[in-house]
Backbone as numpy.savetxt, mean C-alpha at the origin, in Angstrom:
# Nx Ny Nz CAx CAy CAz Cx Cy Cz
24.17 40.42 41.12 22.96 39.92 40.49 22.66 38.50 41.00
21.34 38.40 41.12 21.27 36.83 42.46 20.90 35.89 41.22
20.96 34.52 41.14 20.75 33.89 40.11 19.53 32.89 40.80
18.44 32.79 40.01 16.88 32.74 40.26 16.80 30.74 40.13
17.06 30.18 41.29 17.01 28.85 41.44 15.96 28.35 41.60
15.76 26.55 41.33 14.36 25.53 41.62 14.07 26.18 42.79
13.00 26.28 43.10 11.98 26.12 44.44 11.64 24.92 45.21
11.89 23.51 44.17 11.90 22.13 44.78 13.18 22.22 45.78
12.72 21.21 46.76 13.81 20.95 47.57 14.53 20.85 47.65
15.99 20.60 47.29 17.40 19.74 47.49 18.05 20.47 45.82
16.83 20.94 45.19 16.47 21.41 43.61 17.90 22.64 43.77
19.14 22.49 42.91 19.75 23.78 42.63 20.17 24.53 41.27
19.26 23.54 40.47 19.27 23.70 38.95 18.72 25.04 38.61
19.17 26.33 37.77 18.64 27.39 37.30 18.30 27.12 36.26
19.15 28.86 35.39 18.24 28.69 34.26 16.57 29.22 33.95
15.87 28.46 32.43 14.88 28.97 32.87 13.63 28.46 33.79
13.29 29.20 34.78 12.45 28.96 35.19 10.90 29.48 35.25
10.15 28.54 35.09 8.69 28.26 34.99 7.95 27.84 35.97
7.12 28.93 36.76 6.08 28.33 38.28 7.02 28.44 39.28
8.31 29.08 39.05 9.03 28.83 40.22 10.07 27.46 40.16
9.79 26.65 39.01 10.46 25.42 38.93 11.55 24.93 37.73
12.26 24.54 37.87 13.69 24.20 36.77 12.56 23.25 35.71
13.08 23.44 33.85 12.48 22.77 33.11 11.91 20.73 33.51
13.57 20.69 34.07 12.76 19.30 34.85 11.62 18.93 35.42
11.45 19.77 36.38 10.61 19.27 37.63 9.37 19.95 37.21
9.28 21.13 36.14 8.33 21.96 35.75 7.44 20.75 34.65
8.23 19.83 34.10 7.67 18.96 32.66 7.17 17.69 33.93
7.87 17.61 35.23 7.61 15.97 36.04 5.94 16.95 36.63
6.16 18.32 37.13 4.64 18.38 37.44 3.34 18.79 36.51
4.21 19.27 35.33 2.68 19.03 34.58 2.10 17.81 33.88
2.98 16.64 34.30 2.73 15.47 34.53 1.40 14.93 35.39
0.98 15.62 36.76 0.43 15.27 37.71 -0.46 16.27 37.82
-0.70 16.81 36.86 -2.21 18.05 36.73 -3.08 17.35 36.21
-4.19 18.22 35.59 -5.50 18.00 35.26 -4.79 17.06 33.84
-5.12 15.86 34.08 -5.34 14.99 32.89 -6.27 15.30 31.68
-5.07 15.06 30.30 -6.07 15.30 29.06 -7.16 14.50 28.85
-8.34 15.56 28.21 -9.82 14.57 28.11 -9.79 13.39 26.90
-9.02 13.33 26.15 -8.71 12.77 24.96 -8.79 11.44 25.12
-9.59 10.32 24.87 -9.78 9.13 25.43 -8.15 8.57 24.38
-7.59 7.96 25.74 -6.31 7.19 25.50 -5.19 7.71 25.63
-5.25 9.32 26.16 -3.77 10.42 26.00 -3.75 9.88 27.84
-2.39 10.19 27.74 -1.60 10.29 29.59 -1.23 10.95 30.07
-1.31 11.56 28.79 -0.67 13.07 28.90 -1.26 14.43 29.73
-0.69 14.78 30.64 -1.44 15.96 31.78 -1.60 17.73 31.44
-1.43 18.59 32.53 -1.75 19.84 32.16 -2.52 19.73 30.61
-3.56 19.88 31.45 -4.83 20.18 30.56 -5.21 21.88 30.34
-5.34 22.02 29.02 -5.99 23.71 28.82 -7.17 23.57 29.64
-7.79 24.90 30.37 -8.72 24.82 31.04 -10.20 24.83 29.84
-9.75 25.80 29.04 -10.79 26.12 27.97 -11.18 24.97 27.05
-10.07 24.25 26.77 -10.63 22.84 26.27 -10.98 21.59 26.92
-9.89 21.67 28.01 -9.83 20.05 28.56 -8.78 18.77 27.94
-7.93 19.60 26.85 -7.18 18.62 26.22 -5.77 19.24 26.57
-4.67 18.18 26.65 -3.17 18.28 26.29 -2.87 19.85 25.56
-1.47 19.74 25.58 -1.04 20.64 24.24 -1.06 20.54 23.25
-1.06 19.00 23.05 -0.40 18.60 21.57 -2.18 18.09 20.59
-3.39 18.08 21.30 -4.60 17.60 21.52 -5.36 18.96 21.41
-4.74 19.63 22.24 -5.51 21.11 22.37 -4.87 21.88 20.90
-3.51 22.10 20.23 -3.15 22.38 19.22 -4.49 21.76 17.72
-4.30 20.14 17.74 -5.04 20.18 16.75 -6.23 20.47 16.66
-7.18 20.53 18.35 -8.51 20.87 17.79 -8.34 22.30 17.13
-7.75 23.19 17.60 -8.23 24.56 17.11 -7.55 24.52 15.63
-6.29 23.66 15.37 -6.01 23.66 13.86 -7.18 22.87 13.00
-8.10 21.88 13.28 -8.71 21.14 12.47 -9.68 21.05 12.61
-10.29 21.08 14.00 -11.50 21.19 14.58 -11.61 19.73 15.23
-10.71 18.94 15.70 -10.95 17.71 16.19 -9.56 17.52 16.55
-9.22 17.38 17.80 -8.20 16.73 18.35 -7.45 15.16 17.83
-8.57 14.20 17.20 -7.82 13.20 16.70 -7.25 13.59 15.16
-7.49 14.34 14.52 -6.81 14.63 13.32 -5.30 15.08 13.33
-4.51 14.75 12.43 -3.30 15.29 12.11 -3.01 15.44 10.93
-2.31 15.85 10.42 -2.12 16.44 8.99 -1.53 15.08 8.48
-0.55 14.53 8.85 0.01 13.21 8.51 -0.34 11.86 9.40
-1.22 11.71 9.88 -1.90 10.82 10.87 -0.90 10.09 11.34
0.03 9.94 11.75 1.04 9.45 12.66 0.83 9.37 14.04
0.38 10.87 14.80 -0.22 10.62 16.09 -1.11 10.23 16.72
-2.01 9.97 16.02 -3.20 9.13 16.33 -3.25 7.91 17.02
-3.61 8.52 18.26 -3.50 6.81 18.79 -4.53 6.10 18.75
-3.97 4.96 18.36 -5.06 3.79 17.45 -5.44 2.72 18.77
-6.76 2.52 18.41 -7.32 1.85 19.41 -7.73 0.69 18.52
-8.55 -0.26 19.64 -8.85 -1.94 18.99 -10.07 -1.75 19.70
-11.30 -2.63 19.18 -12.45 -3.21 19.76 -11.69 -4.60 20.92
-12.70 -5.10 21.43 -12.35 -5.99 22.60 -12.02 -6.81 22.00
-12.26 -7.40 20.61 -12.46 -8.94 19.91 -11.20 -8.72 19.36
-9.98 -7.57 19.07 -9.04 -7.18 18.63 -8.79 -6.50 17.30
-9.71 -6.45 17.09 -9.80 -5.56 15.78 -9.42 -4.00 15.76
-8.86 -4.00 14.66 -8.15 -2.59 14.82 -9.82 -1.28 14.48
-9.74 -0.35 15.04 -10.36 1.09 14.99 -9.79 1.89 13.98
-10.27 1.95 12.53 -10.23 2.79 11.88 -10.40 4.35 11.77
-9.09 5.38 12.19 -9.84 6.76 12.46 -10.78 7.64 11.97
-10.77 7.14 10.50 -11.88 8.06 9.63 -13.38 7.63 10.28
-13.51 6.12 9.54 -14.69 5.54 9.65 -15.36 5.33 10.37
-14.11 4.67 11.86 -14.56 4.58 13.49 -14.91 2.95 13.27
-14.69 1.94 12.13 -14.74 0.62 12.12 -13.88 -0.38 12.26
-14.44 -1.25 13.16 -13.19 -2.54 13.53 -12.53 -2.94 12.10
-11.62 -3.17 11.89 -11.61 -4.13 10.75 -10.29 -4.74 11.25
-9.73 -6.15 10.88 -8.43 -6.91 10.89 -7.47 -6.36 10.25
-6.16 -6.27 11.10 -5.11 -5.50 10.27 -5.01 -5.53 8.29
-5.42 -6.62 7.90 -5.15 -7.10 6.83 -5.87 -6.09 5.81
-6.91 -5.39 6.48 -7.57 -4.12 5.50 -7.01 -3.14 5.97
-5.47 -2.87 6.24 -4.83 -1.37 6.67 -3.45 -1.46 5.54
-2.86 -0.44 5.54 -1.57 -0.74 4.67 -0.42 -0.73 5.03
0.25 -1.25 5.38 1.57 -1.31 6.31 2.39 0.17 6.35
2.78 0.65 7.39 3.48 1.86 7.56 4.13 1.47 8.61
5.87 1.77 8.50 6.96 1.23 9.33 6.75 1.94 10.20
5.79 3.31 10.54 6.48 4.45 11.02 4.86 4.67 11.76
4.01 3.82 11.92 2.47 3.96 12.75 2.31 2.93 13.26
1.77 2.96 14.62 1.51 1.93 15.64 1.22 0.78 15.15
2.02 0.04 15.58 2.17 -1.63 15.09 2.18 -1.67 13.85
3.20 -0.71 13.18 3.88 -0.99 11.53 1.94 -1.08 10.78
1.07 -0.45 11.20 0.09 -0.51 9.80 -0.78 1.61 10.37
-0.96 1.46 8.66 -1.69 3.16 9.08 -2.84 3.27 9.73
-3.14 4.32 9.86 -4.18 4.62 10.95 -5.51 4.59 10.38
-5.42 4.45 8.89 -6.86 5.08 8.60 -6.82 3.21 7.40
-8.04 2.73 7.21 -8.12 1.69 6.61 -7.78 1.72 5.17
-8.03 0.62 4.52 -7.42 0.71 2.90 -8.80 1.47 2.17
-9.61 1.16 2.51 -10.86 2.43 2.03 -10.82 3.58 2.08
-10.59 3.84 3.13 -10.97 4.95 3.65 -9.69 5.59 3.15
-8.45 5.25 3.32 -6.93 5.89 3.00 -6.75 5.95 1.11
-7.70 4.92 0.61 -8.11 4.79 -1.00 -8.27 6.27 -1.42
-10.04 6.54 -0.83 -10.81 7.63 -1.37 -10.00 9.03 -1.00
-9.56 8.63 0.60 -9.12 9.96 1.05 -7.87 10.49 -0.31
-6.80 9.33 -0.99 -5.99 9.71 -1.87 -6.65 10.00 -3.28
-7.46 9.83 -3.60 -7.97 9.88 -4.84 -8.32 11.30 -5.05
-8.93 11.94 -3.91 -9.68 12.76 -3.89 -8.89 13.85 -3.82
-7.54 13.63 -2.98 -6.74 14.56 -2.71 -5.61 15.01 -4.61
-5.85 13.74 -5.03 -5.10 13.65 -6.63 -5.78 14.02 -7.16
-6.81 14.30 -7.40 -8.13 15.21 -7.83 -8.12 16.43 -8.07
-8.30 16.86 -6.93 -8.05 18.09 -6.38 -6.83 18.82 -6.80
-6.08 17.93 -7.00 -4.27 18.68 -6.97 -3.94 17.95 -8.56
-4.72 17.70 -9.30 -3.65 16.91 -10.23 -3.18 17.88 -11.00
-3.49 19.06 -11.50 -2.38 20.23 -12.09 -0.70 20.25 -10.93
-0.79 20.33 -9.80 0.23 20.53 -9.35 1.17 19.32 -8.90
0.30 17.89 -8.94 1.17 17.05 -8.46 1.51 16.72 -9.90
1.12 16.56 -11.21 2.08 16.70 -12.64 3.44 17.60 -12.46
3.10 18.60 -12.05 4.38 20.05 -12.52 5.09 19.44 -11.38
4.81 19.10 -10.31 6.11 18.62 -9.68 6.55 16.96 -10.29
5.54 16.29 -10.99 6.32 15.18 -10.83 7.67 15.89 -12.39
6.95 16.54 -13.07 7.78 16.62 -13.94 9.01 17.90 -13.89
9.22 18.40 -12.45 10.61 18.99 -12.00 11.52 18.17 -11.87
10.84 16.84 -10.83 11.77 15.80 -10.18 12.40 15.44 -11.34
11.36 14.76 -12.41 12.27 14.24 -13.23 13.15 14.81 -14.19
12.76 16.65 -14.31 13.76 17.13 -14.75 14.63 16.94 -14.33
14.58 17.82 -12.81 16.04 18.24 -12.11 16.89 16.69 -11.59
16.38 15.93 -11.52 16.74 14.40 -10.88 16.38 13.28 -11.64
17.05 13.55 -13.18 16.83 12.35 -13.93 17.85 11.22 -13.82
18.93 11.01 -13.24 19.42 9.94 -13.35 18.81 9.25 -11.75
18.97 10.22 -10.94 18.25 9.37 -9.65 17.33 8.51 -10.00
16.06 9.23 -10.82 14.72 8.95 -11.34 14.79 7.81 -11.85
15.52 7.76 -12.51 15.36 6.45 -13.26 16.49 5.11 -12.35
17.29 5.54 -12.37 17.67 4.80 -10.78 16.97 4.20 -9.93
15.99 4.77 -9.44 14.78 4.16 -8.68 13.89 3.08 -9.49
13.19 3.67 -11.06 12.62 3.02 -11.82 13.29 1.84 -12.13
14.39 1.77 -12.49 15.10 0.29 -12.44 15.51 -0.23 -11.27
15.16 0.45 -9.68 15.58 -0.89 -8.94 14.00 -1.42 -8.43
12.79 -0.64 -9.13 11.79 -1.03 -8.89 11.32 -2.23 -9.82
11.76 -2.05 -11.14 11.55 -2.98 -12.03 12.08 -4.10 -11.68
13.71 -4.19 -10.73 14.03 -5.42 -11.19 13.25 -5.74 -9.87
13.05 -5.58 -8.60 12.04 -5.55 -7.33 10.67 -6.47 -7.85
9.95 -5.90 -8.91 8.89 -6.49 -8.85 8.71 -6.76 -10.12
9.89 -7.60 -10.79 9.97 -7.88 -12.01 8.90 -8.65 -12.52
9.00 -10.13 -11.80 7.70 -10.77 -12.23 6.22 -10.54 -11.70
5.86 -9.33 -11.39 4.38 -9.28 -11.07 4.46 -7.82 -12.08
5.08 -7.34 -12.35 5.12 -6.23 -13.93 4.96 -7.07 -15.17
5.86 -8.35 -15.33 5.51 -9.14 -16.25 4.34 -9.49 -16.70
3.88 -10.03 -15.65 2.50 -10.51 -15.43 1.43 -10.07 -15.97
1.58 -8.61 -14.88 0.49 -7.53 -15.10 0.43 -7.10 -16.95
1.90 -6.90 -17.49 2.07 -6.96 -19.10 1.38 -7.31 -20.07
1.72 -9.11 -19.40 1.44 -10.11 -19.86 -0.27 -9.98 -20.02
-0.99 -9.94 -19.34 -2.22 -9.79 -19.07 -2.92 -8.57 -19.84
-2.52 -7.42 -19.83 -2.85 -6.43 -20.82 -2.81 -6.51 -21.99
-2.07 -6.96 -22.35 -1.81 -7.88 -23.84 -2.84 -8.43 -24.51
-3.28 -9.88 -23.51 -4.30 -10.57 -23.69 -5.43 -9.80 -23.50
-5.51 -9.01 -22.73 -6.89 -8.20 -22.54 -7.41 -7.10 -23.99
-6.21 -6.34 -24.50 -6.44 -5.85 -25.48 -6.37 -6.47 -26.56
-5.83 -7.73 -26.70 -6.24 -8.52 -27.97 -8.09 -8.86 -28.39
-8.51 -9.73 -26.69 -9.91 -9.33 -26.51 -10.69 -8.18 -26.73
-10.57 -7.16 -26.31 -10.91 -6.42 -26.80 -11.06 -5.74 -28.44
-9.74 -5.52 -28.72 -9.89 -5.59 -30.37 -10.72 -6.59 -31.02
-10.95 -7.72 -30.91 -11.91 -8.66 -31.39 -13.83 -8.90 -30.60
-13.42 -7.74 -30.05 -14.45 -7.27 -29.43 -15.24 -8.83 -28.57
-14.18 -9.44 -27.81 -14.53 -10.78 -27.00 -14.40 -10.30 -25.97
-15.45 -11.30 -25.03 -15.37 -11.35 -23.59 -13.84 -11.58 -22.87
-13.67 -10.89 -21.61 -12.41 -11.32 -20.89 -12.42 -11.25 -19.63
-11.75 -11.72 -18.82 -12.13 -11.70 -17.45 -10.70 -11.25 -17.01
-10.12 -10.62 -15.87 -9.10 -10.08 -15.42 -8.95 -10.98 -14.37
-7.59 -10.95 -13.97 -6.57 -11.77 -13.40 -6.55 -13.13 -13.86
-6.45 -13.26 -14.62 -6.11 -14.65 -15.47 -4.28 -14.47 -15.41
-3.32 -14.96 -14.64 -2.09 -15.30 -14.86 -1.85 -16.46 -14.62
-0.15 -17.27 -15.10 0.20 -18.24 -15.37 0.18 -18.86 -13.92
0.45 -18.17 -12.60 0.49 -18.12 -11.44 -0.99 -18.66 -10.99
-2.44 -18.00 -11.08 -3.65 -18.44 -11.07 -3.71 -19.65 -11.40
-3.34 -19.79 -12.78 -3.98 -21.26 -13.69 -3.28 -22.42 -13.11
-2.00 -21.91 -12.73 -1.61 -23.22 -12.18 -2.17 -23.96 -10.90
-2.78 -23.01 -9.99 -3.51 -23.24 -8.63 -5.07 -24.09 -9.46
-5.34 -23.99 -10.79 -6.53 -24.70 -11.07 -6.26 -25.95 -11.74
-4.81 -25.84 -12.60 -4.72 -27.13 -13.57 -3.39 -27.79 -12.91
-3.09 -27.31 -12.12 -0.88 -27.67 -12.37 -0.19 -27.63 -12.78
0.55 -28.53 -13.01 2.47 -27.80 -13.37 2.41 -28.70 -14.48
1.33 -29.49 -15.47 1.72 -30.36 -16.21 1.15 -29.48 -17.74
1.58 -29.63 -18.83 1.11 -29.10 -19.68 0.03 -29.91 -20.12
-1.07 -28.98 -20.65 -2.48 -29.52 -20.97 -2.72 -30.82 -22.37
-1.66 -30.36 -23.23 -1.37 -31.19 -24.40 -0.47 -32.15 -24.06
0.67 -32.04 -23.73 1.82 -32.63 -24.13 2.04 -33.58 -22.57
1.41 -32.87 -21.36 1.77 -33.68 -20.41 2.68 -33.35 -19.30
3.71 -32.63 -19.93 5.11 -32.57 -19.39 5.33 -31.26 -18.11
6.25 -31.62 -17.42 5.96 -30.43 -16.15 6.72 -29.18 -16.67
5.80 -28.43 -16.29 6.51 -26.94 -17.29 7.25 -26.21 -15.99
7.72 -25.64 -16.53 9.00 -24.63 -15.67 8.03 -23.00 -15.36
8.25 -22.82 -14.34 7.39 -21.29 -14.08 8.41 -20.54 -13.78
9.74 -20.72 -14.33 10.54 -19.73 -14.16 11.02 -18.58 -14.90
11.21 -17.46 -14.78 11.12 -16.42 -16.26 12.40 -16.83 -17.03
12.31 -16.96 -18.10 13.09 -16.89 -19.22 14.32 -15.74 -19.19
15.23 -15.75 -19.63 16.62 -15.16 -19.91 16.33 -14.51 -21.03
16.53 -12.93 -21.97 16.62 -12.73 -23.26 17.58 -13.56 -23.86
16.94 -14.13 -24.95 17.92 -14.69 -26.16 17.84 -15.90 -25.97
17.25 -16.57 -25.04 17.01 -18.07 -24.56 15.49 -18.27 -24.76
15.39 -19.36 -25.34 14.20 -20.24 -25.69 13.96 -21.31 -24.86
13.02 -21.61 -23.83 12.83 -22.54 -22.94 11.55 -23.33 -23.92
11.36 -24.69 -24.11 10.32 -25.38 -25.05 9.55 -25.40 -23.32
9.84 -26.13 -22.34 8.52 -26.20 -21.19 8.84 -24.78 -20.08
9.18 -23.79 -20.96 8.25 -22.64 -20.05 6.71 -22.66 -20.05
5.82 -22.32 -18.73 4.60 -22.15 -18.81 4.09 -21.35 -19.45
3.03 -21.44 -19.99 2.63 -20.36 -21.21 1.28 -20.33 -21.02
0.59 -19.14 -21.34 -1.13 -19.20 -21.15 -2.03 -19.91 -22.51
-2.31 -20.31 -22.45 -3.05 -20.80 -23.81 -4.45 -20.56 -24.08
-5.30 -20.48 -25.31 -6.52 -19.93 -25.47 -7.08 -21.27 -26.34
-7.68 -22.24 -25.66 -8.23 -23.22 -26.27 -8.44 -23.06 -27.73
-10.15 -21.81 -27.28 -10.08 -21.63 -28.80 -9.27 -19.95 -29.26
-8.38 -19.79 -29.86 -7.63 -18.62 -30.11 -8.76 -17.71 -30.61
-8.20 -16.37 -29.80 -9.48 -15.32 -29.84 -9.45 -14.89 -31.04
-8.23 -15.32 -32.00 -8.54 -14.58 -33.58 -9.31 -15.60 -33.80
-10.08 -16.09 -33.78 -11.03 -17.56 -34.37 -12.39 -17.49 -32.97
-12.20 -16.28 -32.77 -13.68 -15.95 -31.98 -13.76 -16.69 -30.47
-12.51 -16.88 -29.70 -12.57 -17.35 -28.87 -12.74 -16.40 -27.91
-12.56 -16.26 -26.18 -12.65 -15.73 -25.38 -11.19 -15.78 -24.29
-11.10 -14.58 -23.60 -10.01 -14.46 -22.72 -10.79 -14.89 -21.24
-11.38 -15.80 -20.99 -11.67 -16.24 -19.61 -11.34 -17.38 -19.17
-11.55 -17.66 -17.92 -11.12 -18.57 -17.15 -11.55 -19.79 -17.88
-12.80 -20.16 -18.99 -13.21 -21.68 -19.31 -12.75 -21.76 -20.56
-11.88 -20.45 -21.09 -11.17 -21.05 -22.33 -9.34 -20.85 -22.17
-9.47 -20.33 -21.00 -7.91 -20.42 -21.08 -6.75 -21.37 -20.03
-6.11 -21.94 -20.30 -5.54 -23.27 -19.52 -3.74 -23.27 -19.69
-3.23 -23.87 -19.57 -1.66 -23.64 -19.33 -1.44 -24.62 -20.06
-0.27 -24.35 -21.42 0.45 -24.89 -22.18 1.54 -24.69 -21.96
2.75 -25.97 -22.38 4.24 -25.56 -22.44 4.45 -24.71 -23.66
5.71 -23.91 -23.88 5.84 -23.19 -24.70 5.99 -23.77 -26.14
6.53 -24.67 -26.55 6.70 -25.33 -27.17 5.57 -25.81 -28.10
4.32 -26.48 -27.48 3.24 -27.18 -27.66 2.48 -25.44 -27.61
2.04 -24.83 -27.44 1.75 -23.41 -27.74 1.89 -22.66 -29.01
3.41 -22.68 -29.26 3.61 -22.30 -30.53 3.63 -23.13 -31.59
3.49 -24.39 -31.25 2.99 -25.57 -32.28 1.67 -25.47 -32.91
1.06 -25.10 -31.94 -0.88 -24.62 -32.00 -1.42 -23.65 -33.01
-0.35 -22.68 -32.47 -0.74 -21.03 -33.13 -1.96 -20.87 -33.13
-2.25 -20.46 -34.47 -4.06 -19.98 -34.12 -4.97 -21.05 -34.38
-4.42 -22.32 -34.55 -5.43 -23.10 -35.04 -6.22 -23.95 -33.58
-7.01 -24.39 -34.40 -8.19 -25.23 -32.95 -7.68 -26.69 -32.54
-8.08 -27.00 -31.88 -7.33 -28.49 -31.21 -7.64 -29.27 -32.09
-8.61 -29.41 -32.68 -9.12 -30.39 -33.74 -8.19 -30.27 -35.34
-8.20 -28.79 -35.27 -6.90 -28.68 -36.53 -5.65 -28.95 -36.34
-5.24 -28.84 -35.17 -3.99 -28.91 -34.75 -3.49 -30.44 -34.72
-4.51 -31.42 -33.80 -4.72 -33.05 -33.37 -4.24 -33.40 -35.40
-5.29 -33.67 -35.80 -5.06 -33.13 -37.28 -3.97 -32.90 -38.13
């Protein structure tokens, strides 16, 4: 039985062969065929019927467009001249800073913008929210200590911007119950970029560091409500200012004039 060798020159590699040629030299010449039409692929042996790659020619007939992928990973991402990244949905420049970081897509950000990757998820949670419930609530059957494993190394991860966010809901539904105006993102973090690190009454430089359970700090930073919304005040930016803790709970609900007083 004769054993069916390269056809390249000097070539004595078997096996299977394709065109007459060992997988090597068969992948180096469809290298040097009809180039894919796909603006930005390098990739050669082109389908005749399309004009695209394999991997180009696969998704048009799966999606109807060669730049689509089910998980947009392959997409190769292009820039305008001025350097702005090419958004695949939209087809708009925008600066990395409107994409969302992905370790795992060209230059660590995704392919599709924070808009466009927004609606596309919303729509898809929409659509699916009977089934993405029943699975979230297998995981946490079948994988409750993992589950919560994660939930506490996320909590302690982004401890103080959960605080925050807390902190802020709080105040927002107090407003609300008293049926007052409020404005969102009001944190201790904000106010200080408007007033500083000194407390509004007392003077003194307050500490912006979180508190310990069971420990009482008097100059932790604290949010304060000029006029306290049980006394018809408001949760916005021109009534609320940074008190030490101390001088805060000295206040309680009363007005500066009762308090001075």
């Amino acid at each position: 039985m004769s054993i069916v060798t390269c056809s390249v020159e000097d070539c004595e590699r078997g096996g299977k062969i394709t065109r007459g040629m060992c997988s090597m030299h068969y992948q180096r010449d469809k290298k040097l065929r009809t180039p894919c039409a796909f603006v930005g692929c390098s990739n050669g042996g082109a389908y005749v019927e399309t004009g695209y790659c394999g991997t180009h020619h696969k998704r048009l007939l799966k999606h109807g467009d060669p730049a689509v992928t089910l998980k947009g990973k392959a997409h190769k991402v292009q820039y305008t001249p001025d350097g702005l990244r090419i958004c695949k949905l939209c087809g708009e420049g925008k600066p990395t800073t409107e994409y969302h970081s992905d370790s795992g897509g060209t230059d660590g950000y995704r392919a599709q913008c924070k808009t466009c990757r927004t609606g596309y998820m919303q729509g898809y949670y929409a659509e699916n929210i009977a089934k993405r419930r029943e699975y979230v609530r297998e995981r946490q059957a079948n994988n409750t200590e993992h589950v919560r494993a994660i939930d506490r190394a996320r909590y302690e991860r982004d401890k103080d911007k959960r605080i925050a966010l807390a902190t802020e809901a709080v105040h927002i539904r107090r407003a609300r119950m008293m049926a007052a105006e409020y404005h969102h993102g009001i944190t201790d973090t904000s106010l200080r970029k408007i007033h500083g690190d000194n407390c509004c009454y007392c003077g003194v430089v307050m500490d912006f560091k979180r508190g310990t359970r069971g420990s009482i700090n008097p100059h932790r930073a604290t949010i304060e409500h000029v006029l306290p919304i049980s006394r018809g005040g408001s949760h916005t930016w021109d009534n609320t200012t940074l008190a030490c803790h101390k001088c805060n709970v000295s206040k309680n609900a009363k007005t500066v004039e009762e308090w001075a007083a």
